[in-house]
Backbone bond lengths (Angstrom), bond angles and torsions (degrees), N, CA, C in turn:
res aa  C-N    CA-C-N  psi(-1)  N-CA   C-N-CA  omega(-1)  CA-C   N-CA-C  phi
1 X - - - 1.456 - - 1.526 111.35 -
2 X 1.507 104.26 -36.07 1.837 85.42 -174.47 1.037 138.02 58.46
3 X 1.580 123.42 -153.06 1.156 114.07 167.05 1.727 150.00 -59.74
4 X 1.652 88.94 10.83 1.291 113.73 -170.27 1.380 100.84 -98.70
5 X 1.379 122.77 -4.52 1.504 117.25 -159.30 1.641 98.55 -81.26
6 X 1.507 105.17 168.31 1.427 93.56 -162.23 2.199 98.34 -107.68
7 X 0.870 96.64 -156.65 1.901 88.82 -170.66 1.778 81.41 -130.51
8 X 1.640 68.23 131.33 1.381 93.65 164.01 1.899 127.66 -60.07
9 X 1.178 146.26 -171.37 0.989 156.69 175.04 1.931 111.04 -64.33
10 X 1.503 88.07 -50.98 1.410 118.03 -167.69 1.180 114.69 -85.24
11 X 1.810 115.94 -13.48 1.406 99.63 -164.77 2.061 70.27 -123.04
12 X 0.909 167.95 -31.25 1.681 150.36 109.75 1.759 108.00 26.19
13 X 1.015 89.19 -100.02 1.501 99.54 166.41 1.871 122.03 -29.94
14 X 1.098 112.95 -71.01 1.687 111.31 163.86 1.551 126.03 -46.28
15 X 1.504 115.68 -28.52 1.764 131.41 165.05 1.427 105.02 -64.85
16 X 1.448 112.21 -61.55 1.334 102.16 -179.05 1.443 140.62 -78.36
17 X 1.586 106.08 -26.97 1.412 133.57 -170.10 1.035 114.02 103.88
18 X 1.224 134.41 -42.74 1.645 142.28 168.79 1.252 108.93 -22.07
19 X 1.564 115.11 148.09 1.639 117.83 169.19 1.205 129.44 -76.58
20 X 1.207 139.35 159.35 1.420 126.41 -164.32 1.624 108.87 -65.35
21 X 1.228 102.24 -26.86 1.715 100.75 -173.39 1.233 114.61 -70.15
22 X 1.529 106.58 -31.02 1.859 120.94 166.47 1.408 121.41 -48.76
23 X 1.362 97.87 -28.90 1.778 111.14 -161.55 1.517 108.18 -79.34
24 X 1.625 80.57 -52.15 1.689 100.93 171.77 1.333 126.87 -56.65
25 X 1.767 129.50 -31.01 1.067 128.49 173.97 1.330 110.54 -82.21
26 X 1.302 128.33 -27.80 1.836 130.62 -161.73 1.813 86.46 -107.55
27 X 1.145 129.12 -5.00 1.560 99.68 150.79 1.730 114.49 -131.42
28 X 1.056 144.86 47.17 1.410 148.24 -168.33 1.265 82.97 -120.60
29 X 1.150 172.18 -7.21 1.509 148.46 159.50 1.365 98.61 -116.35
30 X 1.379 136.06 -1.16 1.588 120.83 -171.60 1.727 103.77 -81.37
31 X 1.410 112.91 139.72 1.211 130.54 -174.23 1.561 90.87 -65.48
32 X 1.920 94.12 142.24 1.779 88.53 -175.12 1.369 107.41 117.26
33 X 1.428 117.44 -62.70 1.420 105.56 -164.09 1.645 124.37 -97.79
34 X 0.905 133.90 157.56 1.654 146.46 -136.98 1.829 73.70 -113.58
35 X 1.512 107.61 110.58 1.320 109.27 150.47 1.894 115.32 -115.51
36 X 0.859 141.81 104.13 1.684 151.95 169.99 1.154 104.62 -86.85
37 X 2.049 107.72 93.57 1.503 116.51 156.69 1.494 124.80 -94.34
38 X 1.714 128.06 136.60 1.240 102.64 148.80 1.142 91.82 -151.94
39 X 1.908 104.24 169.16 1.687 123.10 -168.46 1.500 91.59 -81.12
40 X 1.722 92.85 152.86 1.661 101.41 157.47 1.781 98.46 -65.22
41 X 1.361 91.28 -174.42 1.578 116.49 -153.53 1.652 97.95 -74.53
42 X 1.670 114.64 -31.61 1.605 119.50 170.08 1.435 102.73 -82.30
43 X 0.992 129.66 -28.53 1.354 121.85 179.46 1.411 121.28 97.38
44 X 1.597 90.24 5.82 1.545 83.76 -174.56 1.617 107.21 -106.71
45 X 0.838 123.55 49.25 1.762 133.61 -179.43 1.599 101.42 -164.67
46 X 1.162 101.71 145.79 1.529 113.18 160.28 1.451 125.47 -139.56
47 X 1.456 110.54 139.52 1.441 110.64 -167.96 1.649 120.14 -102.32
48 X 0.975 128.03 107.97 1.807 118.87 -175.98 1.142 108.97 -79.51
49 X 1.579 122.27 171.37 1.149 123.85 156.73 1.887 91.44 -145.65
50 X 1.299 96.97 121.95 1.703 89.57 171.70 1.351 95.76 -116.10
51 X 1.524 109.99 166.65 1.340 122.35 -177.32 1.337 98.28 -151.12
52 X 1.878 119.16 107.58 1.285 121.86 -166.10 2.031 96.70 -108.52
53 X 2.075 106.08 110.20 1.280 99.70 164.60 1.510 138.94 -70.44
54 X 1.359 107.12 159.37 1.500 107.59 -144.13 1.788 87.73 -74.44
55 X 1.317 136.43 -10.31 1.318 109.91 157.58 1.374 136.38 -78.34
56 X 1.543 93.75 -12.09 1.444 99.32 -179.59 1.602 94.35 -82.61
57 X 1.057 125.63 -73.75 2.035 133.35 165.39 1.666 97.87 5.93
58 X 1.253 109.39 -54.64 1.467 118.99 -163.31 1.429 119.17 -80.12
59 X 1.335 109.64 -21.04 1.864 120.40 -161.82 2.064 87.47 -96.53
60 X 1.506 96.54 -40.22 1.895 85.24 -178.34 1.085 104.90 -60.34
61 X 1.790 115.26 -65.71 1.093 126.46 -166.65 1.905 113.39 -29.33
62 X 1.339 98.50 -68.98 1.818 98.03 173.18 1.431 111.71 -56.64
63 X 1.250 107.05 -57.13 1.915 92.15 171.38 1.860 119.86 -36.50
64 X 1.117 138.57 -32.04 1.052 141.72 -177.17 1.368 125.63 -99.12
65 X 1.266 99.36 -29.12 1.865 115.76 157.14 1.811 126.66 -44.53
66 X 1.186 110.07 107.06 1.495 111.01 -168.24 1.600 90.96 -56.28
67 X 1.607 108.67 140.29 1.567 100.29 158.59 1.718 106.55 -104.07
C-alpha cells in the first residue's frame, strides 16, 4: 500500500494535535472513510476500526483551516 495507505485514528490525531476522540468525531460520518463496526459476541460493546484516506485527511483538514 505505501503511500496510499490510509492513517489511522491515532496517527490523524498526532498530525494535527487533536485528541483521538476529536479525530473520531470530525471523520466517522465524512464521505471517504472506511469505518469497520462489529458487536462483541453479547452485543454489548462495539469495536470500530476507521481508516481516514489521506485525500479525505486533506479535504477536512483545509476545510477547517482559517484562510
Amino acid at each position: 500500500m505505501g503511500e496510499f495507505r490510509p492513517y489511522t485514528v491515532a496517527e490523524a490525531a498526532e498530525l494535527t494535535g487533536f485528541s483521538v476522540q476529536t479525530i473520531t468525531r470530525m471523520f466517522e460520518h465524512e464521505p471517504g472513510v472506511l469505518v469497520i463496526e462489529r458487536k462483541t459476541a453479547m452485543g454489548k460493546q462495539r469495536y470500530r476500526s476507521i481508516r481516514i484516506p489521506r485525500a479525505v485527511f486533506e479535504r477536512v483538514i483545509r476545510r477547517i483551516t482559517v484562510k
